[in-house]
C-alpha positions as CSV (number, residue, x, y, z in Angstrom):
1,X,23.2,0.3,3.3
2,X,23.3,3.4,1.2
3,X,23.5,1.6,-2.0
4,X,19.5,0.0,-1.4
5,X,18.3,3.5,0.2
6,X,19.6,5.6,-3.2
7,X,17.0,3.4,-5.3
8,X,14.3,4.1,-3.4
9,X,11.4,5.7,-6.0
10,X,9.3,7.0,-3.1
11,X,8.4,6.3,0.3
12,X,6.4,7.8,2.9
13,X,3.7,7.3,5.7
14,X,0.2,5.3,4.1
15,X,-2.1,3.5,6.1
16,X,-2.4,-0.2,5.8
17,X,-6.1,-2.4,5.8
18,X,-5.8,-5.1,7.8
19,X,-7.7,-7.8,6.1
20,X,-11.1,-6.9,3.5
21,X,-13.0,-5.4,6.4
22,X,-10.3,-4.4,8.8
23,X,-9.0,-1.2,10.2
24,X,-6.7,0.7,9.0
25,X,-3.7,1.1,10.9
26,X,-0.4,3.5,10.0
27,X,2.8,2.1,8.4
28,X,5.8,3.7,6.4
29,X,6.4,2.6,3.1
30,X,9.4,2.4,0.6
31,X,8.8,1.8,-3.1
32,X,11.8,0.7,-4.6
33,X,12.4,-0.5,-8.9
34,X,12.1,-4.1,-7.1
35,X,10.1,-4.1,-4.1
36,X,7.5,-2.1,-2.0
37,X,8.4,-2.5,1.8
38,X,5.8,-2.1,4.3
39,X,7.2,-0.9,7.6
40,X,5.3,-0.7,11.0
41,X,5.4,2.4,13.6
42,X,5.5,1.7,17.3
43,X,4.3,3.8,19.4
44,X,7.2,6.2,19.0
45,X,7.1,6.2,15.5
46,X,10.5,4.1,14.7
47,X,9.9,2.0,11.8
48,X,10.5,-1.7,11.5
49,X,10.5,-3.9,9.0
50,X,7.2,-5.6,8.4
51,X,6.5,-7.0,4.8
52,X,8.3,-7.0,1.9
53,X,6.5,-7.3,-1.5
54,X,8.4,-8.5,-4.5
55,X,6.6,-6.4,-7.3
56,X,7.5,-8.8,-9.8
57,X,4.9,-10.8,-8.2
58,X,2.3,-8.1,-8.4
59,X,0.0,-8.7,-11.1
60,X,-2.1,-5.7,-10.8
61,X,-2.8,-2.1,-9.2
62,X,-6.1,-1.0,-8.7
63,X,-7.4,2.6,-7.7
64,X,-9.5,3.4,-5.9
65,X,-9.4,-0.1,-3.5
66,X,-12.8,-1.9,-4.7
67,X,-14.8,-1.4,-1.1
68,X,-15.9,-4.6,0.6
69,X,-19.3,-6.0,-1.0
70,X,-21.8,-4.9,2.1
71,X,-25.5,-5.3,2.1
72,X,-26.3,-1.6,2.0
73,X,-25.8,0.2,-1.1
74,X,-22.3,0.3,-2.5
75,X,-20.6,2.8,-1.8
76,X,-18.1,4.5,-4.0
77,X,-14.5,3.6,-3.5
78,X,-12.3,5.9,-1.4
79,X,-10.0,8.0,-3.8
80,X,-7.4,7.6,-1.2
81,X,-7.2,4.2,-1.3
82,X,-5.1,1.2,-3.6
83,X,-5.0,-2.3,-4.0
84,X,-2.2,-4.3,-5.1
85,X,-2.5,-7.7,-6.0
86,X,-0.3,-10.7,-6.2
87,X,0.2,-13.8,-7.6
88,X,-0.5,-15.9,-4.5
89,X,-3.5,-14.1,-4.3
90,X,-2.5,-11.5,-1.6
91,X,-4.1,-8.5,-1.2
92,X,-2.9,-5.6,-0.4
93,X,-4.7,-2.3,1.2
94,X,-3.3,0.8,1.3
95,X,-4.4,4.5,1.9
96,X,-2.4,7.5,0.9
97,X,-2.7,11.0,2.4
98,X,-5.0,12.3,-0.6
99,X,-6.2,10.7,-3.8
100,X,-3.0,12.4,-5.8
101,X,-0.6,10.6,-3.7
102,X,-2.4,7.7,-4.5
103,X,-2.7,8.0,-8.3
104,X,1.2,8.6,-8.1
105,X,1.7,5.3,-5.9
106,X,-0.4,3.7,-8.3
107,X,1.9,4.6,-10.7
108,X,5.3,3.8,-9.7
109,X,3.5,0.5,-8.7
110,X,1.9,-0.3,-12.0
């Protein structure tokens, strides 16, 4: 409906982490005052409905993303990237087009 569209604070194209030490794959996203929605592309880019975070449940932002503890020398985190974190202890990966998008994601978020 229009009425949920008009509150959205920002939305665009991020990519998403698949688990600590997965890839990254694209998906659209819609912040809105109550919720960030995580959308996935198919192949000809039409979105669908994936996730849907409550951000009432989101106890913190963090950027950068802190990079998976590896054995070589730690690297420093990608400007790019954020984490969100919830209460039921999900984590959430996400990687903006440049490291000004993602302060701004950040945020809205926080």
């Amino acid at each position: 409906s229009s009425s949920s569209s008009s509150s959205v604070v920002k939305q665009g194209e991020m990519e998403q982490r698949e688990g600590p030490r997965g890839r990254w794959t694209s998906c659209y996203v819609e912040l809105t005052p109550c919720e960030l929605r995580l959308y996935t592309l198919d192949s000809s880019a039409n979105r669908q409905l994936g996730t849907a975070y409550s951000l009432s449940h989101c106890q913190s932002v963090i950027a950068p993303a802190p990079c998976s503890q590896s054995s070589q020398m730690s690297q420093p985190g990608d400007k790019r990237t954020l984490q969100a974190l919830f209460f039921n202890s999900t984590r959430l990966q996400l990687r903006a087009a440049n490291q000004w998008e993602a302060m701004e994601w950040r945020r809205l978020m926080g």
